[in-house]
Jmol script that loads the backbone (N, CA, C; Angstrom):
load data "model"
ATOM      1  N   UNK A   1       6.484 -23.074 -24.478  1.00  0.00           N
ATOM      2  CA  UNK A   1       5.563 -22.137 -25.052  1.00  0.00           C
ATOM      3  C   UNK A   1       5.669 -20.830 -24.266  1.00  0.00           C
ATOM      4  N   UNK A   2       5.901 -19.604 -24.936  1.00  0.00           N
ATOM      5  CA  UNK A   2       5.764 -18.134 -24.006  1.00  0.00           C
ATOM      6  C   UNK A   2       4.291 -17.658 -24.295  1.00  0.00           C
ATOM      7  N   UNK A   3       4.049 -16.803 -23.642  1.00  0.00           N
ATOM      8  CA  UNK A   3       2.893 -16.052 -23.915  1.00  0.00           C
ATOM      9  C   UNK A   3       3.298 -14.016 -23.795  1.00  0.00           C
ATOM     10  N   UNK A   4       2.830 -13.444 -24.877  1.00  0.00           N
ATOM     11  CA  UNK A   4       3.817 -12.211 -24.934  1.00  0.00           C
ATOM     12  C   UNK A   4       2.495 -11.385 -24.277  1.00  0.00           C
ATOM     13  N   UNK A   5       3.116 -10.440 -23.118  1.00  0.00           N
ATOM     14  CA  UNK A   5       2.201  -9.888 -22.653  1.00  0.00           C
ATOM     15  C   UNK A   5       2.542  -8.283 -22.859  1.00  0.00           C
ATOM     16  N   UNK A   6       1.613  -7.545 -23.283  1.00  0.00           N
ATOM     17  CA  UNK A   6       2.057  -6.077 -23.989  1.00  0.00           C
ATOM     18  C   UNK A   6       2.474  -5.418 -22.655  1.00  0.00           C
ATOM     19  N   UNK A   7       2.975  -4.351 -23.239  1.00  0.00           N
ATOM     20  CA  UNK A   7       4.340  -3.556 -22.004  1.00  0.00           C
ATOM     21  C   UNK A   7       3.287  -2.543 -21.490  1.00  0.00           C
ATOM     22  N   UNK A   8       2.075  -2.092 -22.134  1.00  0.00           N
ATOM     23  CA  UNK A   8       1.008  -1.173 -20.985  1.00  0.00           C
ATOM     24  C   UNK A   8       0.650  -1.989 -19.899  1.00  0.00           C
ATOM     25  N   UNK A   9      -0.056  -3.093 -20.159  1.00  0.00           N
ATOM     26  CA  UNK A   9      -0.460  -4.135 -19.244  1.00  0.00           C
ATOM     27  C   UNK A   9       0.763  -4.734 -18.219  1.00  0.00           C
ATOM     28  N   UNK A  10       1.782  -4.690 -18.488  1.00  0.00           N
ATOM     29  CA  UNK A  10       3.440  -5.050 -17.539  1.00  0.00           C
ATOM     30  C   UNK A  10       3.194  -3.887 -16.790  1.00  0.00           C
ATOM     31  N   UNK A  11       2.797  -2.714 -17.425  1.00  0.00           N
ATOM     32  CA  UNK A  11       3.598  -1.112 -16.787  1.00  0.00           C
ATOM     33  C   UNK A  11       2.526  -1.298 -15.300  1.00  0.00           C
ATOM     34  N   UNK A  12       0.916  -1.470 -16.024  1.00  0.00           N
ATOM     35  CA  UNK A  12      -0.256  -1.308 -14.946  1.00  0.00           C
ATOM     36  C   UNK A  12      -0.103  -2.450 -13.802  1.00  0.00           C
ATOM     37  N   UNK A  13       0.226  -3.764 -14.178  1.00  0.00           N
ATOM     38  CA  UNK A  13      -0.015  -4.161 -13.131  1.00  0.00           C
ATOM     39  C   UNK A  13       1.362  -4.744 -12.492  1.00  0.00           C
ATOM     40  N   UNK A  14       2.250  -4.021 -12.476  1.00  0.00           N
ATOM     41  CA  UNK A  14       3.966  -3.372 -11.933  1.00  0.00           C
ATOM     42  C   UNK A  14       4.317  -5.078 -12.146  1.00  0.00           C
ATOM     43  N   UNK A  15       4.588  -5.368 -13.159  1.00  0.00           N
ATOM     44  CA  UNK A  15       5.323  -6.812 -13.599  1.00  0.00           C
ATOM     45  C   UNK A  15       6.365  -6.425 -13.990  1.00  0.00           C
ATOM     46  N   UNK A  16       7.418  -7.935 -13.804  1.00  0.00           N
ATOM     47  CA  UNK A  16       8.968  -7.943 -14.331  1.00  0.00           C
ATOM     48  C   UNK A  16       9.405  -9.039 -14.321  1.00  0.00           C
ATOM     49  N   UNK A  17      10.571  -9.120 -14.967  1.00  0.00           N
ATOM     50  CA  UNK A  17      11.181 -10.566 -15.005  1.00  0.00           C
ATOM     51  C   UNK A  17      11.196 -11.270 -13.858  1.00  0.00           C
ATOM     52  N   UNK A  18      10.536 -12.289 -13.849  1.00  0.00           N
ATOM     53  CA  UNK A  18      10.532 -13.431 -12.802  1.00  0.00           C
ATOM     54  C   UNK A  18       9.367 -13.335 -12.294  1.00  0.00           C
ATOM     55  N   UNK A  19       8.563 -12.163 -12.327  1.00  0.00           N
ATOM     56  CA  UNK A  19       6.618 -11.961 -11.605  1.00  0.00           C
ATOM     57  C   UNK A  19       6.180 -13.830 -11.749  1.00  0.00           C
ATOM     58  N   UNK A  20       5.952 -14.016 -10.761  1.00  0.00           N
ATOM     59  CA  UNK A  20       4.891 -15.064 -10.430  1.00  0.00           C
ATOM     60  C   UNK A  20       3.429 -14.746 -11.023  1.00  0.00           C
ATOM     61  N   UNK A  21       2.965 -15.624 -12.682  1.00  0.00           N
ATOM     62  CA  UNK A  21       1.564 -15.921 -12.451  1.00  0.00           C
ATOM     63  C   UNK A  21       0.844 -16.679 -12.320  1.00  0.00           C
ATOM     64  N   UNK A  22      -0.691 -16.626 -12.439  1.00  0.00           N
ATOM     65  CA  UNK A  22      -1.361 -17.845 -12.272  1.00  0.00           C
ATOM     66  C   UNK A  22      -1.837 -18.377 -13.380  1.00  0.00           C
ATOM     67  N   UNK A  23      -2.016 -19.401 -14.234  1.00  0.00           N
ATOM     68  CA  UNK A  23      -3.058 -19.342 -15.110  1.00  0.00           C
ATOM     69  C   UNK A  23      -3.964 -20.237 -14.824  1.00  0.00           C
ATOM     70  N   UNK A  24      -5.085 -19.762 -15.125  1.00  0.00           N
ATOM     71  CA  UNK A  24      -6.460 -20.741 -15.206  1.00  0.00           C
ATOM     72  C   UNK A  24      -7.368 -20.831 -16.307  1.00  0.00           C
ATOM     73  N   UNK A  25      -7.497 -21.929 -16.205  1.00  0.00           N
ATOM     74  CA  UNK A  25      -8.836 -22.323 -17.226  1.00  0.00           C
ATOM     75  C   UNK A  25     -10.365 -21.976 -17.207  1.00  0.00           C
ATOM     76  N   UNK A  26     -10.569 -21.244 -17.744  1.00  0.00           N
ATOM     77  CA  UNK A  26     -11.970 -20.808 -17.536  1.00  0.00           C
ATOM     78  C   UNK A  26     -12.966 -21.128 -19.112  1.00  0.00           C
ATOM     79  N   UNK A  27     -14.298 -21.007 -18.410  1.00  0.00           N
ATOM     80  CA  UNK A  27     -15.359 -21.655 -20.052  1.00  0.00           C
ATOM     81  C   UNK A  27     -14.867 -20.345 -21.203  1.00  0.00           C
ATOM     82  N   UNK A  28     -14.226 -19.311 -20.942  1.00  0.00           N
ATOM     83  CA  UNK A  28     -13.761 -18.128 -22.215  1.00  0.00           C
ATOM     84  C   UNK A  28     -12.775 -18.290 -22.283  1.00  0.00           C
ATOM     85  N   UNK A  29     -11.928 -19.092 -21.851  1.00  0.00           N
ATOM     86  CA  UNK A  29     -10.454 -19.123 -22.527  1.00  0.00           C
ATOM     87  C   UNK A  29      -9.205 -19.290 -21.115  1.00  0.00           C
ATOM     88  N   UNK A  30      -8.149 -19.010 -21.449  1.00  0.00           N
ATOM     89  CA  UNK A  30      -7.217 -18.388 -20.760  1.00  0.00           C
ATOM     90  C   UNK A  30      -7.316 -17.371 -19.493  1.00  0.00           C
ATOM     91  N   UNK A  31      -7.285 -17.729 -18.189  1.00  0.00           N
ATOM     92  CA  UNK A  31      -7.180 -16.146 -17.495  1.00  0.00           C
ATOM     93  C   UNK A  31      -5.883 -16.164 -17.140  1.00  0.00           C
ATOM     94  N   UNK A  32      -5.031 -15.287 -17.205  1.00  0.00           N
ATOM     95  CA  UNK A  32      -3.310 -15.252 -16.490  1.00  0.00           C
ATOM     96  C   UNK A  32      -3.142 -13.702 -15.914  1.00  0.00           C
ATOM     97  N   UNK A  33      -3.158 -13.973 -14.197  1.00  0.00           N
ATOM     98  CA  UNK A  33      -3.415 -12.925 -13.606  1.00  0.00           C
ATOM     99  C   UNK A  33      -1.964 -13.047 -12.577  1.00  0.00           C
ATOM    100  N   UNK A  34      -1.596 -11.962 -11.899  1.00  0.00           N
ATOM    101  CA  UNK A  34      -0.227 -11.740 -11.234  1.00  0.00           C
ATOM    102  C   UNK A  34      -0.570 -12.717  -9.999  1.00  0.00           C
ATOM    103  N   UNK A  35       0.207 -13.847  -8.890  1.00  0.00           N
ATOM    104  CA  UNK A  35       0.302 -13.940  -8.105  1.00  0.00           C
ATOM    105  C   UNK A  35       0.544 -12.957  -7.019  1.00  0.00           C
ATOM    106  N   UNK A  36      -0.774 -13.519  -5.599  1.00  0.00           N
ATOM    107  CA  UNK A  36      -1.116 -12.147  -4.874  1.00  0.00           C
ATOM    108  C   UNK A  36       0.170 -12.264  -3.752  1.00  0.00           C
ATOM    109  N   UNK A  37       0.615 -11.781  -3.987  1.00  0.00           N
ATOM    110  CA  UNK A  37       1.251 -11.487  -2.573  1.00  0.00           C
ATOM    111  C   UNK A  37       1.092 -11.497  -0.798  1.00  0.00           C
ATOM    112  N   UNK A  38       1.486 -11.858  -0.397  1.00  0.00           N
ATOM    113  CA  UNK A  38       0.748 -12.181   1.092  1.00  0.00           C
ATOM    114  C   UNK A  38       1.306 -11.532   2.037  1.00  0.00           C
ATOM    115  N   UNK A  39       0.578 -10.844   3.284  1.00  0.00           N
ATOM    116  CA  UNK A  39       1.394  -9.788   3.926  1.00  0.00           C
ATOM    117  C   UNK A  39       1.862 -10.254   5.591  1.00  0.00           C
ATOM    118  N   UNK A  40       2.598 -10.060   5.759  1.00  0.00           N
ATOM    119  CA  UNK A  40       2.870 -10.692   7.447  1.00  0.00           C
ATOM    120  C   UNK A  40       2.456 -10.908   7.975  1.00  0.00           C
ATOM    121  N   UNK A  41       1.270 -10.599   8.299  1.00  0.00           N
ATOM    122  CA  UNK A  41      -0.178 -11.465   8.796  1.00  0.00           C
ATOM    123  C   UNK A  41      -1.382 -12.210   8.456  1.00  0.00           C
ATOM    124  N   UNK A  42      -1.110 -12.486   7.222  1.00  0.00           N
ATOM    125  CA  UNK A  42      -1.700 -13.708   6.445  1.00  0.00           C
ATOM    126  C   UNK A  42      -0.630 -14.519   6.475  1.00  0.00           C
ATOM    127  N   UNK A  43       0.818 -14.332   6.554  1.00  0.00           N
ATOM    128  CA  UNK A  43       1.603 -15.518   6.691  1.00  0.00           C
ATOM    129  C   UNK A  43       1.677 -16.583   8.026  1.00  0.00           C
ATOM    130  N   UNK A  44       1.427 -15.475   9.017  1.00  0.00           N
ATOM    131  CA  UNK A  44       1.252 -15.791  11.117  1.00  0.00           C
ATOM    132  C   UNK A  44       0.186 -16.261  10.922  1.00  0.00           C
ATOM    133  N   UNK A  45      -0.847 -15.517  10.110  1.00  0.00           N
ATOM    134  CA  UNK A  45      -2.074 -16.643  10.660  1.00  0.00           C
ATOM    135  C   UNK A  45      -2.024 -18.250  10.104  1.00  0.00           C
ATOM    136  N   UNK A  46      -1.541 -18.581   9.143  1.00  0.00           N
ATOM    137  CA  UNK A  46      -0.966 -19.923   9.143  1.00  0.00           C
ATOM    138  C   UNK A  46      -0.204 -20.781   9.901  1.00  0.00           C
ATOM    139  N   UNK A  47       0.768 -20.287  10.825  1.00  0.00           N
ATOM    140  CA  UNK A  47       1.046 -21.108  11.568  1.00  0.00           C
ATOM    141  C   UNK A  47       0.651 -21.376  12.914  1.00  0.00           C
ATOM    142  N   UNK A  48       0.700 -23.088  12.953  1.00  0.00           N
ATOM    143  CA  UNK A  48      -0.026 -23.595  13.937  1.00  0.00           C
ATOM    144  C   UNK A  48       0.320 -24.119  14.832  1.00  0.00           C
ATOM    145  N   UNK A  49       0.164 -24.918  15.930  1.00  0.00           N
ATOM    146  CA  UNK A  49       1.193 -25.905  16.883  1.00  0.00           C
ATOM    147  C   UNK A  49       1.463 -26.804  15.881  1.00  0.00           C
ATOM    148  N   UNK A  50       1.015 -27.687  15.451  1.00  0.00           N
ATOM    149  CA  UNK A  50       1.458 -28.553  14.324  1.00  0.00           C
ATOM    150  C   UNK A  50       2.694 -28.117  13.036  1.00  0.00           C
ATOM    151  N   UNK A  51       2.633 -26.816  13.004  1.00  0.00           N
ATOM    152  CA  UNK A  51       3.405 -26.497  12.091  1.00  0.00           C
ATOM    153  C   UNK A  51       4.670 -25.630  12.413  1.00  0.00           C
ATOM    154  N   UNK A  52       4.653 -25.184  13.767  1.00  0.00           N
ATOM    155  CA  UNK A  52       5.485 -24.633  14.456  1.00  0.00           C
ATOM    156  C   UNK A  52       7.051 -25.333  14.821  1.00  0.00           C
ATOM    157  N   UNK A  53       8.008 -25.186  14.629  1.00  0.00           N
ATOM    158  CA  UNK A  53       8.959 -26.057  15.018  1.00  0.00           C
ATOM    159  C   UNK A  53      10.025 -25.896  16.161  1.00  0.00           C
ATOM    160  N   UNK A  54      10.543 -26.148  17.353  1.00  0.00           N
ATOM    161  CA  UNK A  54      11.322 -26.151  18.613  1.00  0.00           C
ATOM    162  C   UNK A  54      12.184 -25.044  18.329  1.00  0.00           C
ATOM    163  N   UNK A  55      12.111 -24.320  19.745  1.00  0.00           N
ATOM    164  CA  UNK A  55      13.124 -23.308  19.484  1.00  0.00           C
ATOM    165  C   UNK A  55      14.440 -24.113  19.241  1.00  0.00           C
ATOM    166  N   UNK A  56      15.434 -23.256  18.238  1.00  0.00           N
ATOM    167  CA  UNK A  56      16.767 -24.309  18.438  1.00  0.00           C
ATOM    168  C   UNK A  56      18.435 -23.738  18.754  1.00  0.00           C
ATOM    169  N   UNK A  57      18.799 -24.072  19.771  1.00  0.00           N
ATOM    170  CA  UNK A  57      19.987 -23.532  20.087  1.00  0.00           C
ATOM    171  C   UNK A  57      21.355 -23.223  19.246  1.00  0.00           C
ATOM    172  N   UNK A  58      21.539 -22.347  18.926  1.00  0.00           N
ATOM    173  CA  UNK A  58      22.671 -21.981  17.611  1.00  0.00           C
ATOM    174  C   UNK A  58      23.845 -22.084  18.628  1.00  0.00           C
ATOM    175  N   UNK A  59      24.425 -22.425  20.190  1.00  0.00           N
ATOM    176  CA  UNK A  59      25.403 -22.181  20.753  1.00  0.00           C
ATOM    177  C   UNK A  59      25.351 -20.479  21.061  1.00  0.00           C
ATOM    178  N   UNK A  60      26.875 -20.352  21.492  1.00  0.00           N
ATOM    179  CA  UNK A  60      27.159 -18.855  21.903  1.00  0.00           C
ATOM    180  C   UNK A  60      27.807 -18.372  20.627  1.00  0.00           C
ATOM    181  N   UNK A  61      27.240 -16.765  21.204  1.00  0.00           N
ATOM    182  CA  UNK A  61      27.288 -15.636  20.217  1.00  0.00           C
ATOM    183  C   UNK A  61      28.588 -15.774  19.556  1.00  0.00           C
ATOM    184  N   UNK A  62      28.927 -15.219  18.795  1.00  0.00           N
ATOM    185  CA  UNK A  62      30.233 -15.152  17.995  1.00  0.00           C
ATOM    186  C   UNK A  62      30.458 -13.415  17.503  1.00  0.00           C
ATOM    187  N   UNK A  63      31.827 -12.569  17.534  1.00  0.00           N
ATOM    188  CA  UNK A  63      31.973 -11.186  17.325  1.00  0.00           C
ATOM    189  C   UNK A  63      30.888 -10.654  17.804  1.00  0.00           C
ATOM    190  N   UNK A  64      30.244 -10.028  16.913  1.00  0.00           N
ATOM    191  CA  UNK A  64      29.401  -8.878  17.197  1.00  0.00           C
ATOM    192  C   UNK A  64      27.676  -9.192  17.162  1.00  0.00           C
ATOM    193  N   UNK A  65      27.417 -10.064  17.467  1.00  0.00           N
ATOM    194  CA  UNK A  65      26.054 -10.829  17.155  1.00  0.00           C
ATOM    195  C   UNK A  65      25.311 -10.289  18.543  1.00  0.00           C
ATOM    196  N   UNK A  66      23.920  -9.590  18.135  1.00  0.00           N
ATOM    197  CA  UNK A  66      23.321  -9.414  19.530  1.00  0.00           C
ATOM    198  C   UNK A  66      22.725 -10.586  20.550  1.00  0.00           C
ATOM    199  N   UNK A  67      22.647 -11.658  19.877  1.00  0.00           N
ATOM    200  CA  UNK A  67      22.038 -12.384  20.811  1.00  0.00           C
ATOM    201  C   UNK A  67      23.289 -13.431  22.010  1.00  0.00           C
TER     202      UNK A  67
END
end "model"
wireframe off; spacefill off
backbone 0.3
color backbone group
């Protein structure tokens, strides 16, 4: 099933092929709103000791690699 969403409403809320949405069920119907985006520090504040994983040794550098 698609759902056709008019091209003012694409233009306003800067959608394009592949935009992530949400839909939900609400007591009026349908809501289908853009997935929010999350910014580099809503992503850090998620991780935890539990979710953190060992630093891990890649070996030595290779050509031009700074580390």
């Amino acid at each position: 099933m698609a759902v056709k969403i008019p091209a003012d409403i694409v233009r306003l809320l800067n959608l394009h092929q592949g935009s992530k949405l949400i839909i939900e069920i609400s007591r009026e119907g349908i809501v289908i709103k853009p997935e929010r985006s999350r910014n580099l520090d809503e992503l850090l504040d998620r991780i935890t000791p539990e979710n953190l994983h060992s630093e891990v040794d890649w070996g030595k550098r290779e050509g031009n690699e700074p580390w």
